[in-house]
mmCIF file of the N, C-alpha and C atoms, coordinates in Angstrom:
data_MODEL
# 
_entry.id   MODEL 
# 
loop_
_atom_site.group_PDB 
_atom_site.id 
_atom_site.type_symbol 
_atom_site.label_atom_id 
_atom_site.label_alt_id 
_atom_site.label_comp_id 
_atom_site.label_asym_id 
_atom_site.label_entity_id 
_atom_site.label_seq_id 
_atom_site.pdbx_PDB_ins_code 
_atom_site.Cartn_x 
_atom_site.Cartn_y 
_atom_site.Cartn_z 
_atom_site.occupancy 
_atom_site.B_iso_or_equiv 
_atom_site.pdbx_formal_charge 
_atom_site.auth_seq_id 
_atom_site.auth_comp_id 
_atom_site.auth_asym_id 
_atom_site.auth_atom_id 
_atom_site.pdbx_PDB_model_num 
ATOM 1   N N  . UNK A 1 1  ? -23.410 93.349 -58.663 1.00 0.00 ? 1  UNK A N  1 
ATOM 2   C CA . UNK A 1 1  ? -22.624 92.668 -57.634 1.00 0.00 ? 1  UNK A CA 1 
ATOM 3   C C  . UNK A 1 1  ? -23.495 91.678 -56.855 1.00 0.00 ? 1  UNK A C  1 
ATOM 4   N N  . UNK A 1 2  ? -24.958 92.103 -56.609 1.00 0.00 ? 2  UNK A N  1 
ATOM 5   C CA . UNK A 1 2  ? -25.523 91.185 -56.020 1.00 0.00 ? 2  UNK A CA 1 
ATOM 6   C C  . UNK A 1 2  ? -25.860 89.988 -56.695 1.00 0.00 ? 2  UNK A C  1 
ATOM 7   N N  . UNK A 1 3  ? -25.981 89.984 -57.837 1.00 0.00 ? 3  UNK A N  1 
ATOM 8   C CA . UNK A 1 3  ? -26.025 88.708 -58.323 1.00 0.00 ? 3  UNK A CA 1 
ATOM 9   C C  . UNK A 1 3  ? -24.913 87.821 -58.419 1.00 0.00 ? 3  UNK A C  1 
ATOM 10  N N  . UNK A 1 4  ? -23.546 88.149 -58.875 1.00 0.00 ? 4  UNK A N  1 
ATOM 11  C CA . UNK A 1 4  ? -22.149 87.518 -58.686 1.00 0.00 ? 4  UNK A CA 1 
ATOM 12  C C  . UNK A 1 4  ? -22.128 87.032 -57.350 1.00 0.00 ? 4  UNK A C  1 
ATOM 13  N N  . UNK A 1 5  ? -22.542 87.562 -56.188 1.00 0.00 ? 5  UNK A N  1 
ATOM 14  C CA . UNK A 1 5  ? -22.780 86.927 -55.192 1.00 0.00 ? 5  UNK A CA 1 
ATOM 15  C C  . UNK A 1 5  ? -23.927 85.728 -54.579 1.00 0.00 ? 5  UNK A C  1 
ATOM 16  N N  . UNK A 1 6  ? -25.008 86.014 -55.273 1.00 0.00 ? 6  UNK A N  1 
ATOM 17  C CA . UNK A 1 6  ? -25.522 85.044 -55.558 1.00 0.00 ? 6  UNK A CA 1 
ATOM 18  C C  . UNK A 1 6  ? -25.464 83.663 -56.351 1.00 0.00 ? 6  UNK A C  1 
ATOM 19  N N  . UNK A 1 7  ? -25.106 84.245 -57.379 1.00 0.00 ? 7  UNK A N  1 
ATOM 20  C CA . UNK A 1 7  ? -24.061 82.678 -58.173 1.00 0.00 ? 7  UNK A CA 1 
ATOM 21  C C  . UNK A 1 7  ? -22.946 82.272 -57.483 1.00 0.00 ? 7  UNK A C  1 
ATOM 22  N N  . UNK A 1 8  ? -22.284 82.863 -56.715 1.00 0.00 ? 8  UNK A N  1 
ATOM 23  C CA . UNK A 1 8  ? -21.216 82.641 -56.251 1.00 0.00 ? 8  UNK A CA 1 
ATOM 24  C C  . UNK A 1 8  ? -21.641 81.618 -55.108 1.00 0.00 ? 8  UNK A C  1 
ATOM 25  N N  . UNK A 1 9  ? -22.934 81.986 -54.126 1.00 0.00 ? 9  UNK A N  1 
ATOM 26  C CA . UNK A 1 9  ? -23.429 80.995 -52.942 1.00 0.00 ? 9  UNK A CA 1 
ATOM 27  C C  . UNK A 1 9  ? -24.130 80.343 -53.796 1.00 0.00 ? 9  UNK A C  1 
ATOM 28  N N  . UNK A 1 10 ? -24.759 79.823 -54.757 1.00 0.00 ? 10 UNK A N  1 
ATOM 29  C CA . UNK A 1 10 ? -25.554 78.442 -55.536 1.00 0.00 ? 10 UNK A CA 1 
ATOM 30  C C  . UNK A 1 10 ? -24.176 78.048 -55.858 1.00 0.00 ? 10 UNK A C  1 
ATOM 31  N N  . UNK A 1 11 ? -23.271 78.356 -56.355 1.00 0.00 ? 11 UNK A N  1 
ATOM 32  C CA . UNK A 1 11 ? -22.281 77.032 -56.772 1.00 0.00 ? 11 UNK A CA 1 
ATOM 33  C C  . UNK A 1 11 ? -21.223 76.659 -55.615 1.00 0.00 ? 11 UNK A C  1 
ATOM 34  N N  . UNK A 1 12 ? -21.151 77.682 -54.482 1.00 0.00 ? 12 UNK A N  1 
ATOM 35  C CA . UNK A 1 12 ? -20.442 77.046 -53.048 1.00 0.00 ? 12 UNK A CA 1 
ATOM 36  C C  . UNK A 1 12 ? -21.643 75.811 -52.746 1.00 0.00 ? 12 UNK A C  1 
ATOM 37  N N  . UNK A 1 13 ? -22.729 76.445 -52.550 1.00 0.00 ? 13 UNK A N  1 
ATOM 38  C CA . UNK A 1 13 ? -23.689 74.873 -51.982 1.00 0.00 ? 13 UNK A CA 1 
ATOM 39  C C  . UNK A 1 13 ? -23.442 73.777 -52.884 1.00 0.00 ? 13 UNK A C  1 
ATOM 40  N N  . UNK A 1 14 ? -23.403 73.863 -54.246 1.00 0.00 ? 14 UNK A N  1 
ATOM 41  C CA . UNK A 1 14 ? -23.422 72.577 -55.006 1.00 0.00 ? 14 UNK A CA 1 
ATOM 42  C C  . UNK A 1 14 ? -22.302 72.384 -54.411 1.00 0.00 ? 14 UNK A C  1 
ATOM 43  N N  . UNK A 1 15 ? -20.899 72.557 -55.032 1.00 0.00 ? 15 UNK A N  1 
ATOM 44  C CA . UNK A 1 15 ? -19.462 72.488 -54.177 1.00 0.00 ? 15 UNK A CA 1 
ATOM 45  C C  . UNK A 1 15 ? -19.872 71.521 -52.952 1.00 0.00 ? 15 UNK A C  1 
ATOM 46  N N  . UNK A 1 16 ? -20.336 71.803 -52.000 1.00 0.00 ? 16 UNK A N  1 
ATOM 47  C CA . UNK A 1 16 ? -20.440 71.797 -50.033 1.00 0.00 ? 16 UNK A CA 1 
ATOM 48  C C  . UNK A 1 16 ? -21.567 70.124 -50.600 1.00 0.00 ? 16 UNK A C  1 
ATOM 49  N N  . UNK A 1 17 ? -22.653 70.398 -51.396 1.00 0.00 ? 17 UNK A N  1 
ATOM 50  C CA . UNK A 1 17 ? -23.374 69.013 -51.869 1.00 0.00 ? 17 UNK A CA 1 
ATOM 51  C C  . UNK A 1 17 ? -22.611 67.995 -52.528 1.00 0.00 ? 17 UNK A C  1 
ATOM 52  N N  . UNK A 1 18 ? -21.952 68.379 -53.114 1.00 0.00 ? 18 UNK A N  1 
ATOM 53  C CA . UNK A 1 18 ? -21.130 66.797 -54.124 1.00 0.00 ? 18 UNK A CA 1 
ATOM 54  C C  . UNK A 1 18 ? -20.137 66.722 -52.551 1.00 0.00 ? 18 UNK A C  1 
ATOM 55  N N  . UNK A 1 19 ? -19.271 67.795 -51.785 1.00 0.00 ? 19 UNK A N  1 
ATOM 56  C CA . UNK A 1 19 ? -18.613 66.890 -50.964 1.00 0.00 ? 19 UNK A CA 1 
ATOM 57  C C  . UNK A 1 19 ? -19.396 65.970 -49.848 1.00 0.00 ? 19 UNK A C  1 
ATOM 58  N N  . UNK A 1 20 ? -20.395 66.239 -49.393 1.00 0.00 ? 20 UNK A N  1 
ATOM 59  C CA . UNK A 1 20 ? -21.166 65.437 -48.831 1.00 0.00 ? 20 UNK A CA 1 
ATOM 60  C C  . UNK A 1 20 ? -21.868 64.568 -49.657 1.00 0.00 ? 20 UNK A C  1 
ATOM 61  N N  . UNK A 1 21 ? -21.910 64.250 -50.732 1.00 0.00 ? 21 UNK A N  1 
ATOM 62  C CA . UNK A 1 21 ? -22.677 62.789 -51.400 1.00 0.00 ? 21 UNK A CA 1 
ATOM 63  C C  . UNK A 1 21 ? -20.853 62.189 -51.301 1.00 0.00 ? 21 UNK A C  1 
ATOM 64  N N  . UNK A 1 22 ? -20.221 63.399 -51.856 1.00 0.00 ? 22 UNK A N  1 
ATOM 65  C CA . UNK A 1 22 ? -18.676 61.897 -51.762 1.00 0.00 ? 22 UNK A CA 1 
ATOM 66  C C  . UNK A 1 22 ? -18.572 61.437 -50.895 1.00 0.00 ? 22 UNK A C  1 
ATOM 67  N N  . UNK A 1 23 ? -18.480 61.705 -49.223 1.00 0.00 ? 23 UNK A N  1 
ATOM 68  C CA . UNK A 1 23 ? -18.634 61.518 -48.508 1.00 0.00 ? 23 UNK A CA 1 
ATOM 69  C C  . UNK A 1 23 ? -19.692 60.360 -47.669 1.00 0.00 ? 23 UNK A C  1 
ATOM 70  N N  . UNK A 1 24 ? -20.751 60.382 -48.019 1.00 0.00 ? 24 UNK A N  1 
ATOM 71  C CA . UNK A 1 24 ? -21.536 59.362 -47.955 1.00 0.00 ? 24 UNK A CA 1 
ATOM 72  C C  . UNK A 1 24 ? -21.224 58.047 -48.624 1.00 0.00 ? 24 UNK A C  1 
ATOM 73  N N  . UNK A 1 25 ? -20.824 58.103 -50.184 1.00 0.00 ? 25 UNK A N  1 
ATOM 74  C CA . UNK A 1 25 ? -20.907 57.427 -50.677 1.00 0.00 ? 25 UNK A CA 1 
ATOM 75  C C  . UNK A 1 25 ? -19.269 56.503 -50.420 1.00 0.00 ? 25 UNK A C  1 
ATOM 76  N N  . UNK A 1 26 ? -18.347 57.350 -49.818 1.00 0.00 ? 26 UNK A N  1 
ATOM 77  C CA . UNK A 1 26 ? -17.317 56.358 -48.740 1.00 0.00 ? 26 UNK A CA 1 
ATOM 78  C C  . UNK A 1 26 ? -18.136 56.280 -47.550 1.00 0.00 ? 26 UNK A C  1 
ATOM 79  N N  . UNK A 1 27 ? -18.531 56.404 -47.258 1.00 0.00 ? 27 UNK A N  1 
ATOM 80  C CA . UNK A 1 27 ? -19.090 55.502 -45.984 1.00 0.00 ? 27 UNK A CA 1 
ATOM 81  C C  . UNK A 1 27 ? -20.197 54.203 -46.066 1.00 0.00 ? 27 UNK A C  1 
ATOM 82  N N  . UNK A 1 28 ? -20.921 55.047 -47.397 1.00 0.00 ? 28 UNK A N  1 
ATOM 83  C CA . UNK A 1 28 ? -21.440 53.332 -47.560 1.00 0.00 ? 28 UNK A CA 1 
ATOM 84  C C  . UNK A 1 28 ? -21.084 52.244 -47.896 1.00 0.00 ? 28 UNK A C  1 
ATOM 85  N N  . UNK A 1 29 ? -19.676 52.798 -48.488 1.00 0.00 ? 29 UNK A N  1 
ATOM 86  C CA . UNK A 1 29 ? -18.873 51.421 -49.423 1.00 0.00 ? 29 UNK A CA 1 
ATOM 87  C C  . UNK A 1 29 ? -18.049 51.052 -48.288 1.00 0.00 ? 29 UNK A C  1 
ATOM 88  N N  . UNK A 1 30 ? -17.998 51.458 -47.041 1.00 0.00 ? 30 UNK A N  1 
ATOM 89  C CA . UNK A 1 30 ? -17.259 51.159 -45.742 1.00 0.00 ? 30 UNK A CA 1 
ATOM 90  C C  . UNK A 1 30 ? -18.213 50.056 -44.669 1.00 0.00 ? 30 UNK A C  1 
ATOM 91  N N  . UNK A 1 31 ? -19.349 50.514 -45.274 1.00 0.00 ? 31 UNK A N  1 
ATOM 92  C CA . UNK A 1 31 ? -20.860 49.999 -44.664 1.00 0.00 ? 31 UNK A CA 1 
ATOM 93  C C  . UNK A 1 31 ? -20.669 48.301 -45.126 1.00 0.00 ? 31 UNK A C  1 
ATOM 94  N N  . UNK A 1 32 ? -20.705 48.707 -46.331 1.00 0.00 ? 32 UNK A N  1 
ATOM 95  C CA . UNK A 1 32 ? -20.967 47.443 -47.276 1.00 0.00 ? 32 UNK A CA 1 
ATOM 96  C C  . UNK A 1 32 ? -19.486 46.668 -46.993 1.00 0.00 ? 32 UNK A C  1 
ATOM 97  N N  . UNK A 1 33 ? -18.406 46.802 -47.274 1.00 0.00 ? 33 UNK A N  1 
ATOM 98  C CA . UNK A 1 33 ? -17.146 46.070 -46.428 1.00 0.00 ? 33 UNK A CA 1 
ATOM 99  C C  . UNK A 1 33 ? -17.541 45.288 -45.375 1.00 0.00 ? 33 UNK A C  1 
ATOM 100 N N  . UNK A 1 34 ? -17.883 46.049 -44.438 1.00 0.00 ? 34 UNK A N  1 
ATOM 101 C CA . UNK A 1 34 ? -18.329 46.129 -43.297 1.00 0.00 ? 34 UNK A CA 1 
ATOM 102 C C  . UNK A 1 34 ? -19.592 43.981 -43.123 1.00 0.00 ? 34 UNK A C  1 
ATOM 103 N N  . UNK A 1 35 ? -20.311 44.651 -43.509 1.00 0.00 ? 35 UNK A N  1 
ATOM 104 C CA . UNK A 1 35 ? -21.528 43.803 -43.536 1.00 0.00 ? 35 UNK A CA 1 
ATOM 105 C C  . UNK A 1 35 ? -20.713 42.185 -44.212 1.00 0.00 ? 35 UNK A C  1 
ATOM 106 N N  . UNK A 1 36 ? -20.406 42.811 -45.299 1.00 0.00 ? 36 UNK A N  1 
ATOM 107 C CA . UNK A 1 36 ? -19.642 41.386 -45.752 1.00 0.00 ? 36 UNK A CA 1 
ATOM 108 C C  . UNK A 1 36 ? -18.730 40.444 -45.090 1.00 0.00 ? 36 UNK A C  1 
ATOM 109 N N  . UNK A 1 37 ? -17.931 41.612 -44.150 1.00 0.00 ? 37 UNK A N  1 
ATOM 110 C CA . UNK A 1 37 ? -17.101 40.510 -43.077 1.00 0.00 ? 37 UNK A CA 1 
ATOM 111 C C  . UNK A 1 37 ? -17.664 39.901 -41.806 1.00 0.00 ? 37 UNK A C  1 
ATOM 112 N N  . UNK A 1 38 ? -18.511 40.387 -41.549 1.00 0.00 ? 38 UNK A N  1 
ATOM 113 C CA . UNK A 1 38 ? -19.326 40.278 -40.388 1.00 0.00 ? 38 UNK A CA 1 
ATOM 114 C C  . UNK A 1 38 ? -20.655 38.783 -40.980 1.00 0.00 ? 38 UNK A C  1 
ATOM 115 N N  . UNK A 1 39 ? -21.053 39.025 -42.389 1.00 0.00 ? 39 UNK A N  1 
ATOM 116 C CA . UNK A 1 39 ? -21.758 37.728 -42.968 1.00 0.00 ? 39 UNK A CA 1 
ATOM 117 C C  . UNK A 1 39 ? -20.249 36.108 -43.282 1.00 0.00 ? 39 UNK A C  1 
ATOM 118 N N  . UNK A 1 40 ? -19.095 36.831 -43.658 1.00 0.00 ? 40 UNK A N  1 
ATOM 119 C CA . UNK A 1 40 ? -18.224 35.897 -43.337 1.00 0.00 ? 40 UNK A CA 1 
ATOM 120 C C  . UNK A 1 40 ? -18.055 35.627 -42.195 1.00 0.00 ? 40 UNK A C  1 
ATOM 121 N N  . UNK A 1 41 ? -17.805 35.768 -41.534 1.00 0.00 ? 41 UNK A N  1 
ATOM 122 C CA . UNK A 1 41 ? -17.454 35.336 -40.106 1.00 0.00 ? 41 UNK A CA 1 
ATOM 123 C C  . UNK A 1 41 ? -18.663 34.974 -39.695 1.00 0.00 ? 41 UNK A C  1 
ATOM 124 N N  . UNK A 1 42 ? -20.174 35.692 -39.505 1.00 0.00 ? 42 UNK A N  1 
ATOM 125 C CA . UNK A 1 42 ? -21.233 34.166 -39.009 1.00 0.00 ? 42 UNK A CA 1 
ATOM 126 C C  . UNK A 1 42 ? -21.251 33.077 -39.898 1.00 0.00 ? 42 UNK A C  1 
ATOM 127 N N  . UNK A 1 43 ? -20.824 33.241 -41.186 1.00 0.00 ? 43 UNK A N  1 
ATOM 128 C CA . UNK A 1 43 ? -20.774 31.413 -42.189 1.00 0.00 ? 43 UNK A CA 1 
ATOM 129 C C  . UNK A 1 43 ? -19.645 30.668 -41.274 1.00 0.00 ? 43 UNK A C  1 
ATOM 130 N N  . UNK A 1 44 ? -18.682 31.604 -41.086 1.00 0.00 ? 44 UNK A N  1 
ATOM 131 C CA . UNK A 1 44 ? -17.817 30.527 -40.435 1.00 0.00 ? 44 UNK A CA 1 
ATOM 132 C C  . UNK A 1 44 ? -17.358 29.874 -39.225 1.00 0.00 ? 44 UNK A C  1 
ATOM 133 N N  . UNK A 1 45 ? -18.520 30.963 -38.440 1.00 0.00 ? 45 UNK A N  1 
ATOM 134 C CA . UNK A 1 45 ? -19.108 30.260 -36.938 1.00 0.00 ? 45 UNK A CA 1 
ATOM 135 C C  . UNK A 1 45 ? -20.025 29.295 -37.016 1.00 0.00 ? 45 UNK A C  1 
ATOM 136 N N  . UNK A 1 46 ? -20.766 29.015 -37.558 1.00 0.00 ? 46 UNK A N  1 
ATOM 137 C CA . UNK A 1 46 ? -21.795 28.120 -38.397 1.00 0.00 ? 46 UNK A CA 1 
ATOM 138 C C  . UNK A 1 46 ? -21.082 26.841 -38.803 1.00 0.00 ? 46 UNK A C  1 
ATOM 139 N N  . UNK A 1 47 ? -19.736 27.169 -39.534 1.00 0.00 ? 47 UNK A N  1 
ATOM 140 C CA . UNK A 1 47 ? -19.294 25.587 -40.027 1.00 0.00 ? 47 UNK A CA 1 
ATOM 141 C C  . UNK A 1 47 ? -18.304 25.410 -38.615 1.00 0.00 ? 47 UNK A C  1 
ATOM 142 N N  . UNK A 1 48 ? -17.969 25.964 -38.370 1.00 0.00 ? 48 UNK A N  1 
ATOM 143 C CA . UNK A 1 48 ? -17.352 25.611 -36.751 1.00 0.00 ? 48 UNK A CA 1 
ATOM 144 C C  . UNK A 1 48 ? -18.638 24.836 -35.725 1.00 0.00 ? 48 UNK A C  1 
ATOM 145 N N  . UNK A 1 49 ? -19.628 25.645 -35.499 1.00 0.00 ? 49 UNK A N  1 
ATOM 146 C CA . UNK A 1 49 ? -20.289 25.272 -34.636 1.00 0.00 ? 49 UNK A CA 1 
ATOM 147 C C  . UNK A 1 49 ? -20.625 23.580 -35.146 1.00 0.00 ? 49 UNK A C  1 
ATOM 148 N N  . UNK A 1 50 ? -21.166 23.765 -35.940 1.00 0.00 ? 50 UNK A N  1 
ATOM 149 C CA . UNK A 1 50 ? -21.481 22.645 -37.120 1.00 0.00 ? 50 UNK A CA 1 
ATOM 150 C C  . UNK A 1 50 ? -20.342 21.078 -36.868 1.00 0.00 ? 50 UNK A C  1 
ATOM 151 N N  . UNK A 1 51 ? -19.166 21.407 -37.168 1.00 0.00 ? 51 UNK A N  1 
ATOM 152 C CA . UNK A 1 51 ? -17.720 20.843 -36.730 1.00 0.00 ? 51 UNK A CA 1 
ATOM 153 C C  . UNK A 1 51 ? -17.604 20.438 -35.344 1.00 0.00 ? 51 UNK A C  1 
ATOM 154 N N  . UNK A 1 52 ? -17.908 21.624 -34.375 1.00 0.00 ? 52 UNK A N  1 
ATOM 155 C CA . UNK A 1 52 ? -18.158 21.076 -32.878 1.00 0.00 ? 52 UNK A CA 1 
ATOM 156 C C  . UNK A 1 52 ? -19.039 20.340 -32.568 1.00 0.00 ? 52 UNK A C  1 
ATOM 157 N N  . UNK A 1 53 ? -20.304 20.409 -33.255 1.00 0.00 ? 53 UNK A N  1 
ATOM 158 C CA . UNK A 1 53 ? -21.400 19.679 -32.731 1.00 0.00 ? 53 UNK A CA 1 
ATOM 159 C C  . UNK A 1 53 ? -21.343 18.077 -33.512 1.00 0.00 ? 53 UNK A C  1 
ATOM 160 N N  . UNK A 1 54 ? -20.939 17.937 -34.831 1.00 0.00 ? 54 UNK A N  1 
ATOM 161 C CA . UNK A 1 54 ? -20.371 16.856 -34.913 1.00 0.00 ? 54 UNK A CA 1 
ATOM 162 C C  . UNK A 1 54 ? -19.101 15.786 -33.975 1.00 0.00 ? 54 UNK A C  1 
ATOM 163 N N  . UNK A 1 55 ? -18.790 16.843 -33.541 1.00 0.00 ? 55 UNK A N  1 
ATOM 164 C CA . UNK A 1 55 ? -17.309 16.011 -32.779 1.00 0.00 ? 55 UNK A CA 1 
ATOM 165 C C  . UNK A 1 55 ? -17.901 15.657 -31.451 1.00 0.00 ? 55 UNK A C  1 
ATOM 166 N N  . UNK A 1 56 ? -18.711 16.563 -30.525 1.00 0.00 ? 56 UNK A N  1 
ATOM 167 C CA . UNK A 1 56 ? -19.281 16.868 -29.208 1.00 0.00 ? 56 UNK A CA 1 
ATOM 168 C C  . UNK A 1 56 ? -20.705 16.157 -28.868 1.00 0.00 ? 56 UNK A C  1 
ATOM 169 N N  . UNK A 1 57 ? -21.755 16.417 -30.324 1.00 0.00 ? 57 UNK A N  1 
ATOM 170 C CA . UNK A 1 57 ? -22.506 16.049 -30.084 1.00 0.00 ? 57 UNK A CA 1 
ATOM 171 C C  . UNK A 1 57 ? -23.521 17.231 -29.745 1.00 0.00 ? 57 UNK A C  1 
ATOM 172 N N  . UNK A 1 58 ? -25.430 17.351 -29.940 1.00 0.00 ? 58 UNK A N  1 
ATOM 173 C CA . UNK A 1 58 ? -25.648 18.909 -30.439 1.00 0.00 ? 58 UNK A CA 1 
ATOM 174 C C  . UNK A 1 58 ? -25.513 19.497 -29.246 1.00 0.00 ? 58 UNK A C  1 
ATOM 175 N N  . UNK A 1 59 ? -25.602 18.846 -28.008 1.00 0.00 ? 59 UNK A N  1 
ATOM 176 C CA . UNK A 1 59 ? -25.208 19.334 -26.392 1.00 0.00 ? 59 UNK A CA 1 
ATOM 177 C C  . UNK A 1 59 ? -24.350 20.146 -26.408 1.00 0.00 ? 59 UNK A C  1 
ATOM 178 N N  . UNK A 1 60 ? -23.621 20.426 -27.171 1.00 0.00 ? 60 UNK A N  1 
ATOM 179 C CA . UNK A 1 60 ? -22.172 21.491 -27.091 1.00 0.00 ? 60 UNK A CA 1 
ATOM 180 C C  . UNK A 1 60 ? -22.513 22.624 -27.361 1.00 0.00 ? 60 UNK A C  1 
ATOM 181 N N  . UNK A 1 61 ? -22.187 23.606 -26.647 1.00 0.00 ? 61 UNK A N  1 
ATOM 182 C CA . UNK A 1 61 ? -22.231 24.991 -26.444 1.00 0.00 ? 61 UNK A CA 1 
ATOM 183 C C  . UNK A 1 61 ? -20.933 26.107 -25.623 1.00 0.00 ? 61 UNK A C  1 
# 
């Protein structure tokens, strides 16, 4: 019996380990979303600013 119980807690931890790598591994792909909209949006403060400072002149802020 003590060993059935012992196999029984090594394959709950693996179990309890793959849900925490799944887990991680949605959050990094949430990470990475993440980063990409945030690098879009400074490109496109950049061609704005870019756009203003053409129209304004580089004094514009």
């Amino acid at each position: 019996r003590g060993l059935e119980n012992k196999k029984y807690d090594a394959m709950l931890y693996v179990v309890e380990q793959s849900e925490i790598n799944a887990e991680l591994a949605i959050e990094q792909s949430r990470t990475v979303k993440a980063r990409r909209k945030v690098n879009e949006l400074r490109r496109s403060n950049e061609v704005l600013r870019e756009e203003l400072e053409n129209t304004y002149g580089e004094g514009f802020e």
